[in-house]
Backbone of each chain as ProteinMPNN parsed JSONL, in Angstrom:
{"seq_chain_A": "XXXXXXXXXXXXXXXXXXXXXXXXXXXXXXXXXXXXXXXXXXXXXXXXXXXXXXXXXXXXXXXXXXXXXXXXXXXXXXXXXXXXXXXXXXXXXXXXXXXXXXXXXXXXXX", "coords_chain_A": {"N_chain_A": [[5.094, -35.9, 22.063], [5.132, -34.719, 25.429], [7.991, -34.003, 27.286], [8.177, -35.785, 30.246], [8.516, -34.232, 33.449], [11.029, -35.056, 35.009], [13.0, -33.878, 37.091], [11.024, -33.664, 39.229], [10.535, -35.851, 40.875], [11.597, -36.868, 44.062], [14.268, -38.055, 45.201], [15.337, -40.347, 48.355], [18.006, -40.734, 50.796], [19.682, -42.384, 50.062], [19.853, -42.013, 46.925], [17.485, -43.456, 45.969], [13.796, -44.371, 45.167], [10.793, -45.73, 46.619], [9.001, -47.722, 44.319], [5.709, -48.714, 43.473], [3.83, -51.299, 42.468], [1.205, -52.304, 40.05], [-0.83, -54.451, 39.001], [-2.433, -54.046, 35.206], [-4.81, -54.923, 34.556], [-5.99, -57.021, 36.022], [-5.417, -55.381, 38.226], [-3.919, -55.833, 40.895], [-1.763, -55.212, 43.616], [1.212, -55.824, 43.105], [3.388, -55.536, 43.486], [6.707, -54.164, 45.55], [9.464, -52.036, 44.637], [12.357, -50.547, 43.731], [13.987, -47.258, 42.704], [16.691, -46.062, 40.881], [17.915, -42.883, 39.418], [19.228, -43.411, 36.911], [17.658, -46.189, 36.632], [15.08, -45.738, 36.485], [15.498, -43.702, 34.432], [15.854, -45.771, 32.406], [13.478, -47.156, 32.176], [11.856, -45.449, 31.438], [12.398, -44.684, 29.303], [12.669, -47.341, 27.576], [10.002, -48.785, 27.899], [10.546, -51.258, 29.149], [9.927, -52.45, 33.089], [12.228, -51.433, 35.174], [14.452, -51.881, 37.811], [16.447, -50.779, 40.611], [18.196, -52.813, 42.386], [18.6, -53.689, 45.624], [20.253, -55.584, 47.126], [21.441, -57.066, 45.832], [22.671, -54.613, 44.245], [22.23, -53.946, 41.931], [21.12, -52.79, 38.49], [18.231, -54.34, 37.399], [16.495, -55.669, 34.722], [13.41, -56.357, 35.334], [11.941, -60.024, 35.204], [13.725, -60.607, 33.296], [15.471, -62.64, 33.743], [13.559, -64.968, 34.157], [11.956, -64.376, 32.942], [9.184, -63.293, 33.348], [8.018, -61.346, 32.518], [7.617, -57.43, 32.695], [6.015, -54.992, 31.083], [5.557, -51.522, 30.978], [3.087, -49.401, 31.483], [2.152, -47.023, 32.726], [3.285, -44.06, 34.404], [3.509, -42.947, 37.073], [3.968, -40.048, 39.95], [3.542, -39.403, 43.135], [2.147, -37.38, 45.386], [3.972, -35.595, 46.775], [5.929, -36.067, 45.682], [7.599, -38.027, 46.214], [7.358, -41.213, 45.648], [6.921, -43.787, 43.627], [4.071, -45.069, 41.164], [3.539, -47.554, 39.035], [2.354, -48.602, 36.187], [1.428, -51.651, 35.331], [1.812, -54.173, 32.591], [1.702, -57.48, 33.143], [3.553, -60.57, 32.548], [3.378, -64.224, 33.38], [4.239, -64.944, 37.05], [4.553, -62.312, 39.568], [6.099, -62.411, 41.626], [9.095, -64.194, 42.93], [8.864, -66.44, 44.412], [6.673, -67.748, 42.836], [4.149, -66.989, 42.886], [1.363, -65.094, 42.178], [1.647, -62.272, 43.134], [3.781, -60.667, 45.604], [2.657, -60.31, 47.714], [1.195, -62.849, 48.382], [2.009, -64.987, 49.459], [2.456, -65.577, 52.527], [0.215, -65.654, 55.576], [-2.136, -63.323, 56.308], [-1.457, -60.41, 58.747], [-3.995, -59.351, 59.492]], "CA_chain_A": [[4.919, -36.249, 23.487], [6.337, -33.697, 26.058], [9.328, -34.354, 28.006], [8.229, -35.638, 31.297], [9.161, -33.472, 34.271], [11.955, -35.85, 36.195], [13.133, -32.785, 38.55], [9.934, -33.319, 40.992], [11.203, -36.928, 41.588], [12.472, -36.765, 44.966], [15.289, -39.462, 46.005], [15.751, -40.533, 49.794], [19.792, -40.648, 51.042], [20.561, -43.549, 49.223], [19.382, -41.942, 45.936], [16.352, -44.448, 45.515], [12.656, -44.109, 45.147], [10.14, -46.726, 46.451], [7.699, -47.807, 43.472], [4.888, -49.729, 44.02], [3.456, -51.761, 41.18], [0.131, -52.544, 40.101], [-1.362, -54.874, 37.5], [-3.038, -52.466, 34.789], [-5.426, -55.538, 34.227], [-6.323, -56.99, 37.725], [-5.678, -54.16, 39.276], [-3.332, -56.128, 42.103], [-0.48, -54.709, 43.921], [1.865, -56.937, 42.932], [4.956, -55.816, 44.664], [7.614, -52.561, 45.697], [10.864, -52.276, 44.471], [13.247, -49.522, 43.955], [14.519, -47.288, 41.272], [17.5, -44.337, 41.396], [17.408, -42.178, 38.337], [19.078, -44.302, 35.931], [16.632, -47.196, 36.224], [13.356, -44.658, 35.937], [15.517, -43.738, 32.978], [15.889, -47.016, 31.38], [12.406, -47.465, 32.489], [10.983, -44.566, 30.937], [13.112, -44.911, 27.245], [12.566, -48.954, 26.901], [8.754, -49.44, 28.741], [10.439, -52.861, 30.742], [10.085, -51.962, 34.137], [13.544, -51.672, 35.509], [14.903, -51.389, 39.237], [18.162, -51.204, 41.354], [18.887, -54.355, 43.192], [19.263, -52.784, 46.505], [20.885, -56.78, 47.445], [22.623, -57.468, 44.519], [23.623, -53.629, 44.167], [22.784, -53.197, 40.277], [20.199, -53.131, 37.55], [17.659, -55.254, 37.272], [15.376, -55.673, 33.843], [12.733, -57.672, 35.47], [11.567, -60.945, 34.04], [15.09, -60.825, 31.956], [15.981, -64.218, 33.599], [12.767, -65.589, 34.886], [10.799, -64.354, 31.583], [8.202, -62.931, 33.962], [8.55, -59.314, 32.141], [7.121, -56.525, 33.192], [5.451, -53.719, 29.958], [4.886, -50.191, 31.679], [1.981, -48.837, 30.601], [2.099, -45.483, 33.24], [4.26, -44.286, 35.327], [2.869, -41.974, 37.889], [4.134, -39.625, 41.114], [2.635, -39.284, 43.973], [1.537, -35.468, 45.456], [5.363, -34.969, 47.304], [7.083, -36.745, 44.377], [8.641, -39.203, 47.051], [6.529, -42.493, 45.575], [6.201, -43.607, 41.949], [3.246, -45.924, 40.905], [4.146, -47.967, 37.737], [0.943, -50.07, 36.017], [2.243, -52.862, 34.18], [1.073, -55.66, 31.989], [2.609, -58.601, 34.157], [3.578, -62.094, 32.119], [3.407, -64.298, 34.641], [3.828, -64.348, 38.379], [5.156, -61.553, 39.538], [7.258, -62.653, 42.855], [10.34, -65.266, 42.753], [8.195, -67.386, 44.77], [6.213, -67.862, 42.067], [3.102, -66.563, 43.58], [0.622, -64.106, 40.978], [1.976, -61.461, 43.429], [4.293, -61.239, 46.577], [1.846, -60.384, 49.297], [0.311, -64.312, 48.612], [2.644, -66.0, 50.376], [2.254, -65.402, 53.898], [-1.175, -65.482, 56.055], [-2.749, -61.716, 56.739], [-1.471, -60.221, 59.81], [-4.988, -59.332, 60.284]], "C_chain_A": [[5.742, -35.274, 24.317], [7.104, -34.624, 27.203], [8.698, -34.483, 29.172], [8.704, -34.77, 32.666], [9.84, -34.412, 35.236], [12.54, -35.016, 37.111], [12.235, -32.936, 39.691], [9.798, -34.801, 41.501], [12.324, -36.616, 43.104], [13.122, -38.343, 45.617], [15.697, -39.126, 47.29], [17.723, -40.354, 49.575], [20.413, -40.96, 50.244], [20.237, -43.324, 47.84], [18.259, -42.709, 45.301], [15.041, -43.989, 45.802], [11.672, -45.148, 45.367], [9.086, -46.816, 45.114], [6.892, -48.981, 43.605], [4.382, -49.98, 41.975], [2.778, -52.379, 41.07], [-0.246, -52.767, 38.864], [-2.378, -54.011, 37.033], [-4.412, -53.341, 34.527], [-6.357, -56.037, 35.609], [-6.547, -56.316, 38.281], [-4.692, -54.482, 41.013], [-2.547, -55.55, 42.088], [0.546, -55.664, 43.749], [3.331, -57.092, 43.532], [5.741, -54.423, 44.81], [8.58, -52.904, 45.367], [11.064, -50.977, 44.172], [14.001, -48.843, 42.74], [15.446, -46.389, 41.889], [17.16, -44.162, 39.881], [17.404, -42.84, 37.348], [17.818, -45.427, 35.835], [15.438, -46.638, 36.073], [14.113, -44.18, 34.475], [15.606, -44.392, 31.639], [14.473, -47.512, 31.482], [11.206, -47.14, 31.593], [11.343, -44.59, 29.204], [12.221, -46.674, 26.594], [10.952, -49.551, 27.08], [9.066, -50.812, 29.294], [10.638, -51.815, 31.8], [11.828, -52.908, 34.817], [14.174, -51.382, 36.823], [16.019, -51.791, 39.494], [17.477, -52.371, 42.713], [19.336, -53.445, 44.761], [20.264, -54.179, 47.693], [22.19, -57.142, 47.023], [23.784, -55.92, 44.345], [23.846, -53.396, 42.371], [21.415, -53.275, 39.426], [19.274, -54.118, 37.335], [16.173, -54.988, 36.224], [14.293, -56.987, 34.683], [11.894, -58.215, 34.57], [12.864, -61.017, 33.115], [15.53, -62.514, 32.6], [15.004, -65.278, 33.777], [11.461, -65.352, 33.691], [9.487, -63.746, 31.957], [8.18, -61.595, 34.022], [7.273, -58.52, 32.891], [6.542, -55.169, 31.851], [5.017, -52.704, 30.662], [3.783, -49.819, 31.015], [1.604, -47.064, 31.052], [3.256, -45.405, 33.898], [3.753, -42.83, 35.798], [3.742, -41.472, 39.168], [3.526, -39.075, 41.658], [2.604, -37.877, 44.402], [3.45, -35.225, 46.18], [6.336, -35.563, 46.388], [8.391, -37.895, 45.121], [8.31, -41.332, 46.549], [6.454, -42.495, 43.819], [4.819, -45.32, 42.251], [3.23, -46.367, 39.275], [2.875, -49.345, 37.564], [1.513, -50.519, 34.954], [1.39, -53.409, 33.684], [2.14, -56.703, 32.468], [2.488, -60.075, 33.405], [3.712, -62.949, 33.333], [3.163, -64.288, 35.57], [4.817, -63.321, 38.298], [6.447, -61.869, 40.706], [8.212, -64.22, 42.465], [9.539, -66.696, 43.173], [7.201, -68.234, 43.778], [4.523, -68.005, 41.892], [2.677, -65.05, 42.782], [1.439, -62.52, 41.75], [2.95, -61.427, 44.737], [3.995, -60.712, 47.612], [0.821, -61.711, 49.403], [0.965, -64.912, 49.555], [2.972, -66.285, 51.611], [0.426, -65.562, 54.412], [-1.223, -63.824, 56.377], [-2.378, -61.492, 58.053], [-2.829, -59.994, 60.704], [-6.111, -59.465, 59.003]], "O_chain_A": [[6.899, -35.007, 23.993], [6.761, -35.667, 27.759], [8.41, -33.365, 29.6], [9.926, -34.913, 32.618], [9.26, -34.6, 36.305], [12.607, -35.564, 38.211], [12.462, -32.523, 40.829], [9.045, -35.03, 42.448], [13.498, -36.247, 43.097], [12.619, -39.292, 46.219], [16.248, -38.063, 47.575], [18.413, -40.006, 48.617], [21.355, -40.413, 49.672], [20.261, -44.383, 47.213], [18.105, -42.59, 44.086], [14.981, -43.161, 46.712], [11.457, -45.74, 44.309], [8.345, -45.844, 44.966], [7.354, -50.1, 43.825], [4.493, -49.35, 40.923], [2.961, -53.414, 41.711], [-0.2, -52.011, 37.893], [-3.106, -53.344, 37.767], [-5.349, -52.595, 34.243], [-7.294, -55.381, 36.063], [-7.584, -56.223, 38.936], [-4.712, -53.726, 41.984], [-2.142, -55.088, 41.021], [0.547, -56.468, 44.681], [4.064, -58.022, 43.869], [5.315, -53.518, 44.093], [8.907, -54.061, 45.63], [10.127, -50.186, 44.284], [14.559, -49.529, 41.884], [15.303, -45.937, 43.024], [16.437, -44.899, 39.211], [16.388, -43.114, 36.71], [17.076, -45.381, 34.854], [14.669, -47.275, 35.353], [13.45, -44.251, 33.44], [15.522, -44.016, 30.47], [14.267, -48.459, 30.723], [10.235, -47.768, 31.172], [10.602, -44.52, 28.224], [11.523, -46.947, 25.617], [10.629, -50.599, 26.521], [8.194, -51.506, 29.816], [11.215, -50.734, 31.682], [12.287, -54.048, 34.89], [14.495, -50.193, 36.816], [16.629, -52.739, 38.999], [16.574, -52.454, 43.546], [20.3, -52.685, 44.844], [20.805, -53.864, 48.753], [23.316, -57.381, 47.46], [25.015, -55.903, 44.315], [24.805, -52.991, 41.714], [20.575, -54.015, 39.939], [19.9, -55.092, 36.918], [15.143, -54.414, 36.579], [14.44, -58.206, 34.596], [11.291, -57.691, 33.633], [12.733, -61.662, 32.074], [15.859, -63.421, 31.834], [15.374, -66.44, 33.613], [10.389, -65.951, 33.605], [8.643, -63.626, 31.069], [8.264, -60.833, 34.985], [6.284, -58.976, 33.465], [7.13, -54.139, 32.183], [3.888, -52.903, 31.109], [3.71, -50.035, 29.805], [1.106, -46.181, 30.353], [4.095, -46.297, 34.029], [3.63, -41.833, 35.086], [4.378, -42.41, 39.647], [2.822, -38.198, 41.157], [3.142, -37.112, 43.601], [3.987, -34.287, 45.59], [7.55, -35.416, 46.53], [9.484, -38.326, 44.754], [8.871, -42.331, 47.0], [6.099, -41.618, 43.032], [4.773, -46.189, 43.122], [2.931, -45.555, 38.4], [2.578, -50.352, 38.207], [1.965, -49.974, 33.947], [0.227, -53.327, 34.079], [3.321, -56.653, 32.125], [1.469, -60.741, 33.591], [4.165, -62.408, 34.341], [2.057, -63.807, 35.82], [5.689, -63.23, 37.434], [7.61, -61.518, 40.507], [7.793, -65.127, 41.745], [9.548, -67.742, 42.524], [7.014, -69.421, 44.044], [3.852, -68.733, 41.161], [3.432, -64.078, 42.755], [1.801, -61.665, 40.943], [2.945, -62.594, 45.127], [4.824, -60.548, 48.507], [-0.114, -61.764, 50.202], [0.361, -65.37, 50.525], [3.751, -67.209, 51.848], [-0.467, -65.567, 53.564], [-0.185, -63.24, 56.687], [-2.881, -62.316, 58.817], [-2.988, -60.215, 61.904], [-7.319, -59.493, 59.24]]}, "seq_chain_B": "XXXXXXXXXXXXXXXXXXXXXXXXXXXXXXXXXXXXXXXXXXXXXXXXXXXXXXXXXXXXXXXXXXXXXXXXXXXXXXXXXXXXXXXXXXXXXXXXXXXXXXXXXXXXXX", "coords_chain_B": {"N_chain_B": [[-8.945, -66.437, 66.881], [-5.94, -66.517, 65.472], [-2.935, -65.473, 66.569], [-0.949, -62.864, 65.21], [2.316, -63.23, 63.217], [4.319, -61.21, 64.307], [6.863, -60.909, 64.322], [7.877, -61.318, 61.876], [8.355, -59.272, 60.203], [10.336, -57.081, 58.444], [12.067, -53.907, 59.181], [13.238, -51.193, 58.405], [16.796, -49.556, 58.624], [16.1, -46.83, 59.488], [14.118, -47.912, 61.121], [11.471, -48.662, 59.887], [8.844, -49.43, 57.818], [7.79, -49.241, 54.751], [4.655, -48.896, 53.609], [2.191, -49.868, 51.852], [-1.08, -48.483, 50.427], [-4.29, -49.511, 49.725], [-7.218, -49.331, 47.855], [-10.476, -51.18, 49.324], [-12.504, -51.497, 47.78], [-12.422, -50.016, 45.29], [-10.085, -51.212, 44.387], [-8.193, -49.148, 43.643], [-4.649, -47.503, 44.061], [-3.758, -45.834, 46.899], [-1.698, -44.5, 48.5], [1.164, -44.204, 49.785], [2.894, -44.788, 52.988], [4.199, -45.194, 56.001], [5.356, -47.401, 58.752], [6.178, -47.807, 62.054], [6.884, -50.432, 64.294], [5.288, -49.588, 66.561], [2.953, -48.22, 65.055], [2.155, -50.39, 63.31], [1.043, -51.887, 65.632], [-1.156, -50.279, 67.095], [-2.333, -49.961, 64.83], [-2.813, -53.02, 63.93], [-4.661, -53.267, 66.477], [-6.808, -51.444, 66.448], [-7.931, -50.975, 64.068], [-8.054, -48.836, 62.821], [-5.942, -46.787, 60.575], [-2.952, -46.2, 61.395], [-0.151, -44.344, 60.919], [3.675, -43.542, 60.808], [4.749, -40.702, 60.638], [7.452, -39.262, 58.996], [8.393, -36.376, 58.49], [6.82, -34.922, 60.372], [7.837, -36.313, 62.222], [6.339, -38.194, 64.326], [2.925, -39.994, 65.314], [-0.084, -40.865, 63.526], [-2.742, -40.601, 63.231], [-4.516, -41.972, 60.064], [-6.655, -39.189, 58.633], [-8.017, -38.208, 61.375], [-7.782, -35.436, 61.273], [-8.724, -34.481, 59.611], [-11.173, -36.126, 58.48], [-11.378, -38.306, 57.06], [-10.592, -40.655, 57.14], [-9.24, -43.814, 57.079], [-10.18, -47.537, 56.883], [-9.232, -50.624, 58.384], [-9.314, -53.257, 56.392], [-7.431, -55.543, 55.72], [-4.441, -56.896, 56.591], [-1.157, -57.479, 55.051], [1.664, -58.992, 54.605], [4.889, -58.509, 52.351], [6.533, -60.909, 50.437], [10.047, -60.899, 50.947], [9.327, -59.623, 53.87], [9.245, -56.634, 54.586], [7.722, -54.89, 52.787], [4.241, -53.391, 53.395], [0.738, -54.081, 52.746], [-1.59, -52.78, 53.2], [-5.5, -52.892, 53.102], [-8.299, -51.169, 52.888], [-11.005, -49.452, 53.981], [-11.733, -46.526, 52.394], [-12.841, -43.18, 53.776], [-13.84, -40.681, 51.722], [-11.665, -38.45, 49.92], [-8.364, -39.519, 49.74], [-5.826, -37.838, 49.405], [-4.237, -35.253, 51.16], [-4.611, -33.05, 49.389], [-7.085, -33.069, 48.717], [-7.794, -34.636, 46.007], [-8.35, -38.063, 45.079], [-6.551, -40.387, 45.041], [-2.937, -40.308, 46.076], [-1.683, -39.884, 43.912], [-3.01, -38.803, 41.786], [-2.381, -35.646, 41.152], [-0.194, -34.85, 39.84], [0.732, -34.597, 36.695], [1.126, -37.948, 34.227], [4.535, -39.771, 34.333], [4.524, -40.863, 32.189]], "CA_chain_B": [[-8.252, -65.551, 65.593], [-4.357, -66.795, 65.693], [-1.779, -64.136, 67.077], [-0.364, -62.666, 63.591], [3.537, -63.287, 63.601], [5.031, -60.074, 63.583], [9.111, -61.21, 63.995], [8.222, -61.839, 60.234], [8.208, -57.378, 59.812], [11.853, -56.373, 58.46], [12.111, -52.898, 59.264], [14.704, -50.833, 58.068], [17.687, -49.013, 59.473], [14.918, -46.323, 60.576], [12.909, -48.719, 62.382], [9.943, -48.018, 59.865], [8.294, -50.452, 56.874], [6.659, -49.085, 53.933], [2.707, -49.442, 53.107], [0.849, -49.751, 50.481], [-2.269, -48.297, 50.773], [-4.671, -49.951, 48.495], [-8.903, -49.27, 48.403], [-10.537, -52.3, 49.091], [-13.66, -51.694, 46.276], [-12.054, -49.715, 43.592], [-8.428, -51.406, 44.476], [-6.874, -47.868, 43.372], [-3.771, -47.235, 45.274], [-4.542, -44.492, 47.406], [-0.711, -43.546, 48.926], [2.27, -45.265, 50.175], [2.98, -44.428, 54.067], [5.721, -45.468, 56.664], [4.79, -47.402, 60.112], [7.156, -48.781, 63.258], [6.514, -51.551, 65.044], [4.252, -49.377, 67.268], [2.421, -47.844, 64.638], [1.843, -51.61, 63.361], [0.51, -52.559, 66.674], [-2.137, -49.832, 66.858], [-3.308, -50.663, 63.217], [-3.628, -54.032, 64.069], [-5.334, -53.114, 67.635], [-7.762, -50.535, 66.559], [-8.467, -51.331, 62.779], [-7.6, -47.723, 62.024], [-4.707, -46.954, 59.657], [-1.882, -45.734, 61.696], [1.462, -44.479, 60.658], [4.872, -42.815, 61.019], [4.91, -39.302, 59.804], [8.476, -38.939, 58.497], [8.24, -35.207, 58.473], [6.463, -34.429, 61.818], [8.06, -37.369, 63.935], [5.035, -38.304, 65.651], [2.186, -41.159, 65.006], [-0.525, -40.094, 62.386], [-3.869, -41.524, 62.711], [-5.395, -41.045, 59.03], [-8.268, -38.712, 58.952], [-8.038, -37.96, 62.015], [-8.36, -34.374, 61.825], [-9.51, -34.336, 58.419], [-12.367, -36.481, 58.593], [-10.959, -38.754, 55.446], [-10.284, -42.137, 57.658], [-9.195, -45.885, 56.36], [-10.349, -48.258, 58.094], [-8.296, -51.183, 58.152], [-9.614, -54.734, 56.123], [-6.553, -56.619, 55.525], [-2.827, -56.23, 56.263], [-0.68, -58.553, 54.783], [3.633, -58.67, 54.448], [5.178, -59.336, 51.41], [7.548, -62.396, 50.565], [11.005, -60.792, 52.329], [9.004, -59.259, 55.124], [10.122, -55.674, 54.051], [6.332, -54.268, 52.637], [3.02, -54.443, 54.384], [0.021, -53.885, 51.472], [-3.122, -52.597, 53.712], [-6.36, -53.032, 52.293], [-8.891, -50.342, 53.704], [-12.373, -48.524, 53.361], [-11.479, -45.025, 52.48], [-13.475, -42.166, 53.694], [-12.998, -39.397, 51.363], [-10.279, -38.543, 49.566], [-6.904, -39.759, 50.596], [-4.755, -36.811, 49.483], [-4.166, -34.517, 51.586], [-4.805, -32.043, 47.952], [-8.284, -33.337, 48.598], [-7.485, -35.539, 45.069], [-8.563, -39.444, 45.225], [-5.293, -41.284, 45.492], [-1.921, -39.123, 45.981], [-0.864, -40.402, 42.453], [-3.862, -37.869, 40.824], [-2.457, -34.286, 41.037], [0.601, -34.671, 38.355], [0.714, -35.23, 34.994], [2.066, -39.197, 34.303], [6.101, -39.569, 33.526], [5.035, -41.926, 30.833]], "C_chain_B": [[-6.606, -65.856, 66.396], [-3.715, -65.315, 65.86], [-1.455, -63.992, 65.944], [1.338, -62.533, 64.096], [4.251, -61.847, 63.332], [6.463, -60.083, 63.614], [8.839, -61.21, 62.513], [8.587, -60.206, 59.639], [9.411, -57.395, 59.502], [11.576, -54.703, 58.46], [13.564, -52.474, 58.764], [15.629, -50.062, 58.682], [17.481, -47.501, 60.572], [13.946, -46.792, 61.483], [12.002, -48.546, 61.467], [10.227, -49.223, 58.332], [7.306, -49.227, 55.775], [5.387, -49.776, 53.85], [2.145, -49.157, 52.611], [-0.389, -49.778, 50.679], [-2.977, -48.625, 49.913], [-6.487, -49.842, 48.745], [-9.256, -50.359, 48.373], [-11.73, -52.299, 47.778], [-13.149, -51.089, 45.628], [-10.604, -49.333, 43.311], [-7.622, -50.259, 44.022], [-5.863, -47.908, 44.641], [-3.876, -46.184, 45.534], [-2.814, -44.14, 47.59], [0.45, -44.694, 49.197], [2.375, -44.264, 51.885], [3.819, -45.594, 54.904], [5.104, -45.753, 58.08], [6.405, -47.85, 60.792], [6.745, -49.38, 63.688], [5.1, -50.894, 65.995], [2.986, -48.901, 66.532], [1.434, -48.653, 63.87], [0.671, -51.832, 64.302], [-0.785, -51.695, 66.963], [-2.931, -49.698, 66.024], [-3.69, -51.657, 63.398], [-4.63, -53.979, 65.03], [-6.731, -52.525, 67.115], [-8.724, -50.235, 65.141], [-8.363, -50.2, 61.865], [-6.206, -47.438, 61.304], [-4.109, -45.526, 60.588], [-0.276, -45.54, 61.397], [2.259, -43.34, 61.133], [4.798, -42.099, 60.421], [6.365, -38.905, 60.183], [8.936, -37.569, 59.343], [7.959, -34.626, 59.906], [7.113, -35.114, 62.884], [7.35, -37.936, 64.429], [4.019, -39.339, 64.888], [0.795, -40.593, 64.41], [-1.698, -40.763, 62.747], [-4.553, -40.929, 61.618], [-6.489, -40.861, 59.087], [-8.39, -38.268, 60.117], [-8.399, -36.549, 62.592], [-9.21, -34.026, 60.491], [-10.803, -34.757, 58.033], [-11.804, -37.678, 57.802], [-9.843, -40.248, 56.103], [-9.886, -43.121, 56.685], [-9.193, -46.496, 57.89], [-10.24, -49.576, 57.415], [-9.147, -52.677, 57.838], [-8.81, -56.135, 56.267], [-5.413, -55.532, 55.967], [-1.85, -57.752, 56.205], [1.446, -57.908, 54.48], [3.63, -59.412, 53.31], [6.448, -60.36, 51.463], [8.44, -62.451, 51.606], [10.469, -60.024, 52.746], [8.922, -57.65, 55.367], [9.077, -54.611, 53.885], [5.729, -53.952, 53.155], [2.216, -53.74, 53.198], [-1.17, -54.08, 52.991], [-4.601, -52.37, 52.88], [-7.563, -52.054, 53.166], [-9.915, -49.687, 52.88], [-12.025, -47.025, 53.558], [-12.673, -44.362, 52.853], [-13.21, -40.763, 52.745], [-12.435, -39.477, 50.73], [-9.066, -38.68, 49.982], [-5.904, -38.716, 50.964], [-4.874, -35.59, 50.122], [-4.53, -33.089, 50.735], [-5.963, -32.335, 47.412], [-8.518, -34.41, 47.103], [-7.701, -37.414, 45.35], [-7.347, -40.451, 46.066], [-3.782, -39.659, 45.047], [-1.546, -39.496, 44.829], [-2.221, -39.643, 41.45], [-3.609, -36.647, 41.04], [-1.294, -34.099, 39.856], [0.247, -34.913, 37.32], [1.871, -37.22, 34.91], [3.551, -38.423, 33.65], [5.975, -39.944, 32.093], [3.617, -42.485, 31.251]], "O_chain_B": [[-6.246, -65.513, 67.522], [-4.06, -64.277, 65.297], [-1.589, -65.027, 65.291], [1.657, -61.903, 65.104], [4.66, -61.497, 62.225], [7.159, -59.303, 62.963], [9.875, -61.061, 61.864], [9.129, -60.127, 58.537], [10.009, -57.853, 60.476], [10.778, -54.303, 57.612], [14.619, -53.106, 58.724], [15.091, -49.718, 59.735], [18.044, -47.119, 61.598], [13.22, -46.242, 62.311], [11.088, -48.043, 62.12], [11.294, -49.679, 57.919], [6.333, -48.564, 56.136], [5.16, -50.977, 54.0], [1.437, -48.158, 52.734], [-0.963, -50.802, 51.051], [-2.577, -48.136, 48.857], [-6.967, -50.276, 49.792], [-8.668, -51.039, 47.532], [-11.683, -53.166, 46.905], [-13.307, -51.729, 44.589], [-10.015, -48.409, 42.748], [-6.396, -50.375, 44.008], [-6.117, -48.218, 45.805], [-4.09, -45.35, 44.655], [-2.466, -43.374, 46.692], [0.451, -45.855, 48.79], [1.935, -43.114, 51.896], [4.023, -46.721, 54.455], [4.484, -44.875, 58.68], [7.439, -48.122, 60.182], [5.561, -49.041, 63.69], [4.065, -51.547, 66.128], [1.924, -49.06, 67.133], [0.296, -48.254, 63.626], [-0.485, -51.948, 63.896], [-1.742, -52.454, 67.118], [-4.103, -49.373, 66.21], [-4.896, -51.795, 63.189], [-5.651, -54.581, 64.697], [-7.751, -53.16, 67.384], [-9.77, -49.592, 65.052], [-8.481, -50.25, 60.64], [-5.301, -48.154, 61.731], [-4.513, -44.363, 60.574], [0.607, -46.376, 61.595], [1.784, -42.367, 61.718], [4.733, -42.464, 59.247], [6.649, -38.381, 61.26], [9.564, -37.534, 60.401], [8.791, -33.943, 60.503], [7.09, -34.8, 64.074], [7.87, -38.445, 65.422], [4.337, -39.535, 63.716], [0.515, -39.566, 65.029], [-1.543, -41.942, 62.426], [-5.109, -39.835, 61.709], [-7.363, -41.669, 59.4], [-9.35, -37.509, 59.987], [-8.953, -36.282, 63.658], [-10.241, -33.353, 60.486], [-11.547, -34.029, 57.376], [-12.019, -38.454, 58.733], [-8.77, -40.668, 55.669], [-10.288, -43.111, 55.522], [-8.759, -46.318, 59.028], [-10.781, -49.86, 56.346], [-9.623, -53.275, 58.803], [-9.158, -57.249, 56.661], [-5.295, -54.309, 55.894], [-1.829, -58.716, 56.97], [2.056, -56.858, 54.276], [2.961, -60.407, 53.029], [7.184, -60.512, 52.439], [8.385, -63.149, 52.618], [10.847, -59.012, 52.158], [8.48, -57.358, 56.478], [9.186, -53.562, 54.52], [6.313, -53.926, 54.239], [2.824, -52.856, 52.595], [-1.462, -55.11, 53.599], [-4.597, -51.543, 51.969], [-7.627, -52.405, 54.344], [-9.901, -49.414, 51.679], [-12.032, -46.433, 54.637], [-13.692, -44.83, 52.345], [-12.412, -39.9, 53.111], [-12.223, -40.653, 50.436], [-8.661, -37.78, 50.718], [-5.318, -38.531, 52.031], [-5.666, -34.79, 49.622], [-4.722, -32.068, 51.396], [-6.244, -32.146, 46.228], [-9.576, -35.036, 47.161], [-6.786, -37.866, 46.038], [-7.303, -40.983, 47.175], [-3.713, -38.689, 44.292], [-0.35, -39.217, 44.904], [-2.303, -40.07, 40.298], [-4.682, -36.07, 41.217], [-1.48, -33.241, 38.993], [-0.767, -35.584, 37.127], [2.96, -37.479, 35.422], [3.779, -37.398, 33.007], [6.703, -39.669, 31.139], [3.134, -43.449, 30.657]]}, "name": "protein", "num_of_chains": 2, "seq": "XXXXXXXXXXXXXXXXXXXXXXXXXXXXXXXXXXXXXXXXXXXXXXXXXXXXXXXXXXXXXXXXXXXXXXXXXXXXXXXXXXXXXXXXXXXXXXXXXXXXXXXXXXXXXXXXXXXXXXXXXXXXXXXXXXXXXXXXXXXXXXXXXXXXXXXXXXXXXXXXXXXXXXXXXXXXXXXXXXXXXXXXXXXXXXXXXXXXXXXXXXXXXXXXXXXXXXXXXXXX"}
């Protein structure tokens, strides 16, 4: 397998990268969260999808307490390398709420 | 048609919200893109997908000179307020690299 190219990852100020995340099955958006390098590198070694806590301020294997894991299956960047897109296999819901994804739980602005 | 609540928007310390651009028939995610409250308000107004261009400063209507429109189905916020996941009829290709969704000109990480 060749070595991914992680150099054309570009991190904002705060060293973080939005990633959006999309069931590989469904096909839903299921939610954004945030990686800096380490967690794309624990991401990319282990296949759980893994993000920084930009609340909490640390690591987060999701589904590690809530069991509602996350299996990478891609992990894609977008044309300026500012965006990743990560297709999972999603146990579970995916949001706390406990809603299949966490754009259910509101009405449509439009 | 109810007023859509927009106090519910968290913007961030730029004033601006990520958005998930998503096709509405062959749900690929086309891009991720950055609005403000005003850029909001002319998406919801005009049904066209308006945003914040980072880079230039200035208010983006997509396609606009390109030809390669979304035109706006759904827009929904996720749980904390933080997202917005637009649902839209692409014209075209999205990427500016003439490519489908900006997440088709690299090679995956993984």
């Amino acid at each position: 397998m060749p070595t991914p190219d992680l150099t054309a990852v570009v991190y904002n100020a705060d060293g973080l990268v939005p990633v959006v995340v999309q069931e590989a099955t469904t096909r839903d958006v299921l939610m954004l969260a945030w990686m800096d390098a380490e967690a794309l590198r624990r991401t990319l070694a282990t296949g759980r999808a893994t993000y920084w806590s930009r609340s909490r301020k640390e690591y987060w294997v999701k589904g590690e307490t809530s069991g509602h894991t996350q299996a990478v299956r891609e992990v894609r960047l977008d044309c300026d390398g500012d965006t990743i897109l990560l297709t999972v296999d999603q146990t579970g819901p995916a949001c706390h709420l406990e809603t299949t994804t966490c754009f259910d739980s509101r009405e449509p602005l439009r």
